[in-house]
N, C-alpha and C positions, 0 to 999 in steps of 0.2 A: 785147201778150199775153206772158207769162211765157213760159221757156224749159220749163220742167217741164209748163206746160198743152199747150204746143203739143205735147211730148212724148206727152204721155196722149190730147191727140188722134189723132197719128197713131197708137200701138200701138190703138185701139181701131179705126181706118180697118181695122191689118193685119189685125185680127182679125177683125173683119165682113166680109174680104175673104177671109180665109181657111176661112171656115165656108163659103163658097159653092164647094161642090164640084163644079158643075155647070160650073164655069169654068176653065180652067188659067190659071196667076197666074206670069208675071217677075216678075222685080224693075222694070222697066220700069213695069210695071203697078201696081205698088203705088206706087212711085214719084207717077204718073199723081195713084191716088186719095187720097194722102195730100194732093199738091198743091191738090186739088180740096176737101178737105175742109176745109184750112188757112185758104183761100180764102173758103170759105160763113162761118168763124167770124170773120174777118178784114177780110173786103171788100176783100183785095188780094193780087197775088202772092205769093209768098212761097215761091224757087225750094230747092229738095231736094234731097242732093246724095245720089249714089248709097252715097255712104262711110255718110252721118246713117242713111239704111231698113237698111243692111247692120250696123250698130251697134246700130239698132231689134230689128231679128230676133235677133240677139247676146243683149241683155239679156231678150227676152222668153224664150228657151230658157233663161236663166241662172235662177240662186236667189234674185237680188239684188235682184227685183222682187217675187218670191214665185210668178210664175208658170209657170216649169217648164213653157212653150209645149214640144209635139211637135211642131216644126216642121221638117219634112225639105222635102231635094232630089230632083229625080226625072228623068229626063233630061237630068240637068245643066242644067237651066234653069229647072223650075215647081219653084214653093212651097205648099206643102199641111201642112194637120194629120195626121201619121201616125193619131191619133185622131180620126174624123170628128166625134164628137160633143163636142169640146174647143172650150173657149170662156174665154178669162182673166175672162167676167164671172158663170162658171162656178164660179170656184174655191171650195172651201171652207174656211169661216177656221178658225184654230187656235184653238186656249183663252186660247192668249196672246192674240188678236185681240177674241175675247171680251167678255175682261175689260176691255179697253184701252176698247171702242166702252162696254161696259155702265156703265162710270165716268163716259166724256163723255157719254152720255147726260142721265146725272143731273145733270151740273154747268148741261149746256146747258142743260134745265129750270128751275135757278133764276135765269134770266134772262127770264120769262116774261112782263113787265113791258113790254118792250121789244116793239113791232112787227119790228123786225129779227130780232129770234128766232124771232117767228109767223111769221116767211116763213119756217123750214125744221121747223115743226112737224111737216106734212105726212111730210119725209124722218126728222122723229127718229120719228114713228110708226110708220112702216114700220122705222124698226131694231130699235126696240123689238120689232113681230114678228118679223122675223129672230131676235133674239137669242134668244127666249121661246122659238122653234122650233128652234132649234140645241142650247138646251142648257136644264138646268131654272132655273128662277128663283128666285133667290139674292138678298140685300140688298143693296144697293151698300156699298162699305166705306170710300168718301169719302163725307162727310155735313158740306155748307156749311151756318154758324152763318145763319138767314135767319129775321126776324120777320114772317109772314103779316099779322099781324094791324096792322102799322105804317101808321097814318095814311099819304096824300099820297102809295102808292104807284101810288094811277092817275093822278096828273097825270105820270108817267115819260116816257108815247109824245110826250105833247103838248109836254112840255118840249123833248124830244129831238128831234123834229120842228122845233120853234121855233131851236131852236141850229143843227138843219144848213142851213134853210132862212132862217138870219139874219131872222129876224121879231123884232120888239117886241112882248114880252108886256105885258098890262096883270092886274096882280097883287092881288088881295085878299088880305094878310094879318093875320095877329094872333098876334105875338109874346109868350113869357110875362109880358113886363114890361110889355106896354100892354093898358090896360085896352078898349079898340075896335080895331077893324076897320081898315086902312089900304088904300087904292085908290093903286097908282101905276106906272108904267110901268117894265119891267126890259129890260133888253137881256141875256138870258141867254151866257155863255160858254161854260160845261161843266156837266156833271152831276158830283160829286164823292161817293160811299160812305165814309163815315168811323164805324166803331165799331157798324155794324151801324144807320147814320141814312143817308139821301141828303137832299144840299145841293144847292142853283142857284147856282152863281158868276157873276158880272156886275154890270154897273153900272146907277144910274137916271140918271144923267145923266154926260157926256161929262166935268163937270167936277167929278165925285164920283169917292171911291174905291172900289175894287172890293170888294163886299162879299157876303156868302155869305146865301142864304134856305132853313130847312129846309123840306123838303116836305112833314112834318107839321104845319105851321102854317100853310100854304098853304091858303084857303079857297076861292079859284076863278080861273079862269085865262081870260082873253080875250085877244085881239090887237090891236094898233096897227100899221092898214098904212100909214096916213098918217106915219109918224116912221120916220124913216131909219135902220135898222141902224147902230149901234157899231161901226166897225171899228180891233178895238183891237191885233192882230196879238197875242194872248194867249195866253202861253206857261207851263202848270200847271206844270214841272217847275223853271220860274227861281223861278216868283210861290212856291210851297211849298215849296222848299229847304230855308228854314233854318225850318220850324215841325214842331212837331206836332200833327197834325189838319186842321182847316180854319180856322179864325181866325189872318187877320196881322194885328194889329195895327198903322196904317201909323202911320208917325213913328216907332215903334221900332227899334232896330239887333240882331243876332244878340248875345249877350252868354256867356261861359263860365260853365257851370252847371256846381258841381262839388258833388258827394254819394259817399256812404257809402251801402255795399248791405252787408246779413247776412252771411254764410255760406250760410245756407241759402238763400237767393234770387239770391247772385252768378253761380252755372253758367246761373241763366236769363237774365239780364239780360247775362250776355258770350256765351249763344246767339243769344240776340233783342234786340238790341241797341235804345234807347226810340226813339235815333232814326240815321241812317245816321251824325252827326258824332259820335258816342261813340266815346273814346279811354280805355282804361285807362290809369290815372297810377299805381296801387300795388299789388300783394296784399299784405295784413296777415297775420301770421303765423297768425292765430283763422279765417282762410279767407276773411273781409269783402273787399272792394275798394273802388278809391275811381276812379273814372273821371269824367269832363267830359264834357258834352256843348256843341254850339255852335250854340246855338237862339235865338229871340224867345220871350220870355217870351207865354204866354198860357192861357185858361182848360181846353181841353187839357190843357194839361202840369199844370197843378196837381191834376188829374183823377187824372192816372194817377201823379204823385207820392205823392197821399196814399192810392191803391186800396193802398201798399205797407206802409202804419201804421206801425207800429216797426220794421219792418224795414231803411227806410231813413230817412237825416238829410240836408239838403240844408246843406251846409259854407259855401257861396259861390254866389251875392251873397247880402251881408246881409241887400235887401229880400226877396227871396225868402225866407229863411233866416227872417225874423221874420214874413213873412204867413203862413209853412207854420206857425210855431210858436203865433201867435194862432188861427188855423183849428182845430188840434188844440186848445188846452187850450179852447174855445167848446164843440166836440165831448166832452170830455173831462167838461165842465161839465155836460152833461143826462143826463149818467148819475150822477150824483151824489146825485140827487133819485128816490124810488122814481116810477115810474109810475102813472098816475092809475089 
């Protein structure tokens, strides 16, 4: 158990010991039932030194916790709330606290997908009353970009479920490019979010490579308990380095991607950088830039290359440089002709 849980155990032991006014309280004493409390959560000793309750009571009277405990002395020995009716689970929140729960509220909601998150619905509905009851109700002013209406997002729990519990899914899909249905077993990794889509990374066989399934095209999800879980020791942050998006292309190597940004779209692109390896190489005197990036080429990236039209040129490599340029004048071509 964490240092800070164990902490927030015992200030709630003192406090529940100290609303008992029917009792006089040492330090001994509290000692005693924090031990005892540590214990129930624990299932083992876990000895209290009198310096730790004496530090306890410290920051519980202090501001640094927010709770500004009345906790006085009295005979030189008992501890008591100067305030009978004081309780730190009592306290009432500020504005600033507010705003802070009324924000994660919201975010927490758009993960509603996920049974991990139905386990603390219960508690975001009681905040949600707290908050309605403390103060009047207001919009939230974080608002996550989230399609309701996207395919494949009930098969989320069961994926999720499948990955922490290493099961072998058996998969029916049907991808844009085929024209039927495919049946075949997945050994899921991760759940991946990309662009406002969620993907299944993993493998169908131990001697295939790892490859992404979106969940919009996912048709229906069964299990395989008889086939032995993949254990592939997979690691998203090595396997996605050098891409962007979710497509690696395997057999390919990271290669220097070097382009020309506007003026007007260079402050965004050296705020938001396409990908984490973007290095500025020049500012042009007209305000354009010219910066690298040091990626795997893949259908992502040519995605959000061409979202930028004229505003940006890809300099280097030349295959790159000549597929952006075919792509364009193709595009360039159906507007040429009036509409039917």
């Amino acid at each position: 158990m964490s240092q800070n849980k164990n902490a927030l155990i015992r200030y709630k032991t003192i406090d529940k010991c100290l609303q008992n006014k029917y009792r006089q309280w040492t330090l001994e004493d509290l000692i005693e039932c924090c031990s005892e409390a540590l214990f129930e959560y624990e299932g083992r000793d876990n000895p209290i030194s009198k310096r730790t309750i004496q530090m306890d009571i410290q920051l519980m009277r202090s501001e640094k916790l927010g709770y500004n405990a009345p906790i006085v002395v009295y005979d030189k020995k008992y501890y008591r709330y100067e305030d009978e009716d004081f309780s730190i689970t009592d306290i009432p929140l500020t504005e600033t606290d507010m705003n802070v729960l009324t924000e994660t509220v919201s975010m927490l909601k758009q993960f509603k997908d996920f049974s991990l998150f139905n386990d603390v619905s219960d508690i975001l509905q009681r905040l949600e009353d707290k908050i309605y009851a403390e103060k009047s109700h207001t919009q939230p002013v974080i608002h996550l970009d989230k399609n309701e209406h996207l395919k494949g997002l009930h098969f989320l729990e069961e994926i999720y479920q499948a990955i922490v519990k290493k099961v072998v899914l058996v998969i029916t899909y049907k991808s844009f490019k085929s024209a039927e249905e495919k049946v075949f077993d997945f050994h899921p990794f991760i759940l991946k979010e990309f662009n406002n889509r969620w993907f299944l990374i993993g493998k169908r066989k131990e001697n295939q490579p790892i490859t992404n399934l979106a969940l919009d095209r996912i048709i229906s999800i069964d299990y395989n308990l008889n086939l032995p879980y993949l254990e592939q020791n997979f690691n998203p942050e090595v396997y996605y380095k050098n891409v962007v998006g979710v497509t690696v292309n395997t057999g390919l190597q990271p290669r220097r991607i070097e382009l020309w940004i506007d003026a007007n779209n260079a402050p965004y692109v050296i705020t938001k950088p396409l990908h984490s390896s973007q290095r500025l190489i020049k500012e042009n005197e007209d305000g354009s830039i010219i910066i690298h990036l040091f990626v795997i080429q893949n259908y992502e990236l040519e995605r959000i290359l061409l979202g930028f039209g004229d505003s940006l040129e890809v300099l280097r490599p030349e295959y790159l440089r000549n597929r952006m340029k075919s792509i364009l004048q193709k595009g360039l071509m159906r507007y040429e002709n009036d509409p039917d």
